[in-house]
C-alpha positions in Angstrom: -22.5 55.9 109.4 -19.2 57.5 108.6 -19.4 60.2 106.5 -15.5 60.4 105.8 -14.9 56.6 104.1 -11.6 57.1 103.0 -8.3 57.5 105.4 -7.2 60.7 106.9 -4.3 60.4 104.4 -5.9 60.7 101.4 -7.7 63.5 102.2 -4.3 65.4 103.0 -3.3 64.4 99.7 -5.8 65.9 97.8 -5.2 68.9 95.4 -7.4 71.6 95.4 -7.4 74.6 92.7 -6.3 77.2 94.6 -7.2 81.2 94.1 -5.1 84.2 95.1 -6.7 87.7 95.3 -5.1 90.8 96.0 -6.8 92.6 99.0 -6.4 96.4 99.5 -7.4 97.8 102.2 -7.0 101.2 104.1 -3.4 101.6 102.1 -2.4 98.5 103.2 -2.5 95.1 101.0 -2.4 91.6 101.1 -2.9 88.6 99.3 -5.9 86.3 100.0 -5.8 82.5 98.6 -8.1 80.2 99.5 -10.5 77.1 97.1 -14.1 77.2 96.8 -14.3 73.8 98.2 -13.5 74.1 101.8 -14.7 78.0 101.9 -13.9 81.3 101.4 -14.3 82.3 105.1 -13.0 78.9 106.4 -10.1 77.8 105.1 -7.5 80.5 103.5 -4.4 81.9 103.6 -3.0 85.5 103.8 0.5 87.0 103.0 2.4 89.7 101.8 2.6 88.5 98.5 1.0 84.6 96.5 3.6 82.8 98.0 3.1 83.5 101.0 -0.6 83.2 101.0 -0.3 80.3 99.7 1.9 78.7 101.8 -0.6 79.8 104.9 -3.4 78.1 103.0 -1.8 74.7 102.5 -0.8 75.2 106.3 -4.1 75.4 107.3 -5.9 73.2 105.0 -4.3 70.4 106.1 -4.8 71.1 110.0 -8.5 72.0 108.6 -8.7 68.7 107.3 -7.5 67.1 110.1 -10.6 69.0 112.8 -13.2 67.9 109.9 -11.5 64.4 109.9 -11.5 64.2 114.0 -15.6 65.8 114.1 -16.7 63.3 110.9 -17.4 66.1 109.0 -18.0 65.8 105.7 -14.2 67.0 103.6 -15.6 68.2 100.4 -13.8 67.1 97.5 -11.8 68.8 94.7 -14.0 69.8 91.8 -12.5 68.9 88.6 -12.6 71.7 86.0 -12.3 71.8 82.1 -10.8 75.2 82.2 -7.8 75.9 81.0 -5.3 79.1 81.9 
């Protein structure tokens, strides 16, 4: 049995909350982002400053994704959250 029902699209589509943290290390620093959902240490972004770290992330989300997609592993979903920022 399938474990991914829906299409390949629709999980590309999704919107996850993302989170930035600001790394320093060494005297160096670096901006981390990454969701909760598809982990910390295996899906995240890393750049010079949110933007950029951000723009990594969705990079490889999407071809993170696709390798889950491919291997029918299960693509956790976005968890909805009441809070507000």
């Amino acid at each position: 049995m399938k474990k991914n029902s829906k299409t390949l699209n629709y999980y590309l589509d999704l919107k996850y909350n993302i989170i930035i943290e600001y790394v320093s290390e060494d005297q160096e620093y670096y901006f981390v982002a990454f969701c909760h959902e598809l982990g910390r240490g295996s899906c995240f972004g890393i750049g010079e400053n949110p933007g950029k770290a951000v723009d990594q992330f969705e990079q490889n989300r999407i071809e993170f994704i696709k390798l889950l997609y491919d291997k029918d592993m299960l693509i956790p979903e976005p968890i909805e959250s009441n809070t507000e920022y």
